[in-house]
C-alpha positions in Angstrom: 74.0 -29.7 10.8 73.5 -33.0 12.5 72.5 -31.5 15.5 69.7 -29.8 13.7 68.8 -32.7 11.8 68.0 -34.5 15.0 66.0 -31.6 16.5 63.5 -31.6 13.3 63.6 -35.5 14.2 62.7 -35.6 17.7 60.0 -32.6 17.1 58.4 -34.7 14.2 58.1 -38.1 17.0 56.3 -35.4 19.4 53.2 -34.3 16.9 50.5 -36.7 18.0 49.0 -38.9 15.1 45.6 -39.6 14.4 44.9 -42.9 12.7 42.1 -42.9 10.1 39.8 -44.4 12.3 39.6 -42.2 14.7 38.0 -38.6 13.9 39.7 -35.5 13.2 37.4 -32.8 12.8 36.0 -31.1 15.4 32.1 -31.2 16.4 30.6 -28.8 14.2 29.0 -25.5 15.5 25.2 -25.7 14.8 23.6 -22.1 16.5 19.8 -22.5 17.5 17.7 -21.1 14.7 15.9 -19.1 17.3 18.9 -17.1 18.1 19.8 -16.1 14.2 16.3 -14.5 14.0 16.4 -12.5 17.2 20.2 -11.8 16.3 20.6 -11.6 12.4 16.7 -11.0 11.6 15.2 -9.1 14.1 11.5 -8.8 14.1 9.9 -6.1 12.7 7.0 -4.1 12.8 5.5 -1.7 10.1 2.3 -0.1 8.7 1.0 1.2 5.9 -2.3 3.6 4.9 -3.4 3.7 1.6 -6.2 5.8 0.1 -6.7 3.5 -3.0 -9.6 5.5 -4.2 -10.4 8.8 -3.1 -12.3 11.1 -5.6 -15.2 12.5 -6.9 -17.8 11.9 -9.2 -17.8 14.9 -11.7 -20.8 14.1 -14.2 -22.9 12.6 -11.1 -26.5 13.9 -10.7 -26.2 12.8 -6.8 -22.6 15.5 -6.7 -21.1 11.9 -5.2 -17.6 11.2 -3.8 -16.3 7.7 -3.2 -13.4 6.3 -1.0 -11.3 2.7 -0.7 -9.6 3.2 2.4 -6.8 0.6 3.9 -4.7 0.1 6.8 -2.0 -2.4 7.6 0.0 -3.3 10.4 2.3 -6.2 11.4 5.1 -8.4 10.5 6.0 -10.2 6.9 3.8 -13.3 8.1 1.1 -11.8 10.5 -0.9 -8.5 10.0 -4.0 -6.4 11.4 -6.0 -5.2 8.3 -8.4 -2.2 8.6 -10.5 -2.0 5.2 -13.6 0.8 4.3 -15.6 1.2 1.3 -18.4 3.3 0.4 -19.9 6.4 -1.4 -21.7 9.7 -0.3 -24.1 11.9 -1.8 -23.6 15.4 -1.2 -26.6 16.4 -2.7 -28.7 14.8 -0.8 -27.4 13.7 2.4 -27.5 9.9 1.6 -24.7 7.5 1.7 -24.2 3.5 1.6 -20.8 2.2 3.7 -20.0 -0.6 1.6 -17.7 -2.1 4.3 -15.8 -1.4 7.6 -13.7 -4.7 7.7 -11.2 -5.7 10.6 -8.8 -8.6 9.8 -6.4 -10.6 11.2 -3.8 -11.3 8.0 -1.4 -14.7 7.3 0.7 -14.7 4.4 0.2 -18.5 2.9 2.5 -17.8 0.0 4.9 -15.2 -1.3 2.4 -13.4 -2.9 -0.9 -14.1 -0.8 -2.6 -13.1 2.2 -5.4 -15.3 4.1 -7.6 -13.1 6.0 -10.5 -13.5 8.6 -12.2 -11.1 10.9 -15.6 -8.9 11.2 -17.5 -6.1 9.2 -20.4 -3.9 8.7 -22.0 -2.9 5.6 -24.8 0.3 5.9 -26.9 2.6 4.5 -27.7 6.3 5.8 -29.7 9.0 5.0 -33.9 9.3 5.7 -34.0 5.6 6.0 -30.9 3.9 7.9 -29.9 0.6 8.4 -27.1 -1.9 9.0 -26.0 -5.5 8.6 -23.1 -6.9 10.7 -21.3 -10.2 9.3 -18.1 -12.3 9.8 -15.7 -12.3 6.8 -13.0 -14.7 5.2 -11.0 -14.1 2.1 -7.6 -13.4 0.0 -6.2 -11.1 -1.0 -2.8 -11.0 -3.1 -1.2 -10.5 -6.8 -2.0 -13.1 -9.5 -0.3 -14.2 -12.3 0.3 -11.5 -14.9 0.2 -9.1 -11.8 -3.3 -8.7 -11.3 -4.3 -7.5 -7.9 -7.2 -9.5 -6.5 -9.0 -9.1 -3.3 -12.1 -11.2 -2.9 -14.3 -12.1 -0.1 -17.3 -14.3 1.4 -19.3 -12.8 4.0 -21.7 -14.3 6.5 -24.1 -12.0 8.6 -26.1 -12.5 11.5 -29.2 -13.6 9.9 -27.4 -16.5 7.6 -27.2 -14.3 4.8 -24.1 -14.9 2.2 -22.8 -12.6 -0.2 -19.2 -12.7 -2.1 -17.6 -10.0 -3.8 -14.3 -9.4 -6.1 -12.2 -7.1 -7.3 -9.6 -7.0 -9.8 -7.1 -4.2 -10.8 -4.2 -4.0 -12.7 -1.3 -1.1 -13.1 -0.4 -0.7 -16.2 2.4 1.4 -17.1 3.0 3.9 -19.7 5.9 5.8 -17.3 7.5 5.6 -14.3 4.9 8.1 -13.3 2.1 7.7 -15.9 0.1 4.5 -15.0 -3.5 3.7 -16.3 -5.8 1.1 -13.8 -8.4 -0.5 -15.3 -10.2 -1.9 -12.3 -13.7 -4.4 -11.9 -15.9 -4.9 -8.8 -18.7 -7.4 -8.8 -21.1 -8.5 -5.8 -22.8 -11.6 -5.5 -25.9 -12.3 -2.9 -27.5 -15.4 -2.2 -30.1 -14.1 -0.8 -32.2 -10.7 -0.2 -31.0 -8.5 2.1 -33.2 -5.1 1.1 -32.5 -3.2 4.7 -29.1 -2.7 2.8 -30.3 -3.0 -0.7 -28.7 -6.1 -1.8 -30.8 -8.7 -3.8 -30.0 -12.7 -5.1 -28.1 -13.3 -7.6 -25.2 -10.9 -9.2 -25.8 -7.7 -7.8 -24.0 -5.4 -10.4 -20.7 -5.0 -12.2 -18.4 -2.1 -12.3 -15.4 -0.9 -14.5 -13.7 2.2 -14.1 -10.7 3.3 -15.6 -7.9 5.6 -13.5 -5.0 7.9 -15.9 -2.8 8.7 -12.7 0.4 10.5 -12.1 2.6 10.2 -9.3 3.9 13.1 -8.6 5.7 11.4 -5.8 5.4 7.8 -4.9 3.3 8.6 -2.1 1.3 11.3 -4.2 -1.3 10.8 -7.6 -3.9 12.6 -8.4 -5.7 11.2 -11.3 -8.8 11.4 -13.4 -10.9 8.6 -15.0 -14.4 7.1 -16.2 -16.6 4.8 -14.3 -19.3 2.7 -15.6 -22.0 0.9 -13.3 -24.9 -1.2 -14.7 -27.2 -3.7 -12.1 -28.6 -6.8 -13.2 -31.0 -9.5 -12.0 -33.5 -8.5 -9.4 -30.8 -5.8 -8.4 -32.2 -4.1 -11.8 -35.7 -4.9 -11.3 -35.8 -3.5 -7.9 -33.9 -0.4 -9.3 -36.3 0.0 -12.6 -39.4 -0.6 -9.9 -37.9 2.8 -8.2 -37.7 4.7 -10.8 -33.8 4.3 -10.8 -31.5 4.3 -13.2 -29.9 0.7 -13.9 -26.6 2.1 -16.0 -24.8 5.0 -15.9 -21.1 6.2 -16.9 -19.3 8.8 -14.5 -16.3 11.3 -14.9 -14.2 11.3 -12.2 -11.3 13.2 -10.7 -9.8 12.0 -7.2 -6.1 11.3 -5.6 -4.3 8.1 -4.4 -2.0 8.6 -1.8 -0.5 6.7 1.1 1.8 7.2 4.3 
């Protein structure tokens, strides 16, 4: 017993002590941010192409379809945007391309993208033209979750226009959603090769009954009312145009 009681003694001399002055943890292990993102967080890169509208315009004396097309591809922070709007008569050949827009995409907040690139807006049919202009806008969900996407657009000549749209998703079903949706362009000058006057151009709403039949899938019908105002009316009324006008439609949102 004594023998063992000196053992634990001389064991207990051996283990080296620290006094409180002097530190006893070891240097802590900070890893370079840049290596947990390639490690942990790899970057990644993925796409998206969305027929937002794609339908046609059932009560329409012009027998007109109508198309929202975008494309996305990129990172959580950086993307390349492809965007197309327009409308095309089948009756007679004629058609206006609201848009062809390239951007480059930033997300600025969790819920908002900054965009900047190029476009061209035309018109078609026995008279053509085109106007070419650099763009600049956001897009991104607002409070209450309405989508917005508006723009400013400056073209070769100095002319300015804006334009907005607004839609919202609201939900009867998992599948049954209604979309009311608004559109408005604004001009600050004229620009008649393209037939866009000063002042508020027009105003749309529509309304869209879809059902998705898979995520990636919904038809869906709707109504779609259009009325000019300002000179955009005047020019119209000059023409012999009509200045308001409701449309049935039937058409099919899908993306890959």
């Amino acid at each position: 017993m004594k023998r063992t009681v000196l053992t634990a003694s001389a064991l207990l001399f051996t283990i080296p002590v620290w006094s409180q002055d002097e530190s006893t943890e070891l240097p802590a292990y900070r890893p370079d941010p840049k290596v947990i993102r390639q490690v942990l967080l790899p970057p990644s890169r993925f796409g998206k192409l969305l027929f937002d509208l794609f339908e046609y315009h059932v009560t329409s004396e012009e027998k007109e379809a109508l198309y929202d097309i975008e494309f996305w591809y990129g990172g959580d922070f950086n993307r390349l945007w492809v965007e197309t709007e327009g409308e095309h008569s089948f009756k007679s050949g004629e058609g206006t391309l609201e848009r062809l827009d390239l951007y480059y995409g930033r997300l600025i907040t969790p819920f908002w993208d900054f965009r900047v690139g190029v476009g061209l807006q035309s018109v078609y049919g026995d008279v053509s033209d085109e106007r070419t202009y650099a763009v600049v806008g956001v897009q991104g969900l607002a409070p209450y979750w309405f989508e917005v996407d508006a723009n400013v657009r400056l073209d070769t000549d100095g002319n300015v226009t804006a334009d907005l749209e607004v839609e919202y998703d609201l939900l009867f079903t998992q599948r049954l959603i209604l979309q009311p949706r608004i559109e408005t362009l604004v001009s600050f000058s004229d620009i008649p090769e393209v037939d866009v006057w000063s002042g508020v151009n027009n105003l749309e709403l529509g309304l869209r009954l879809r059902y998705e039949i898979r995520r990636e899938f919904a038809p869906y019908v709707g109504v779609n009312w259009t009325t000019y105002l300002g000179k955009a009316k005047d020019v119209r009324e000059a023409a012999g145009e009509d200045t308001s006008f409701v449309n049935l439609l039937l058409g099919v949102r899908m993306w890959f």
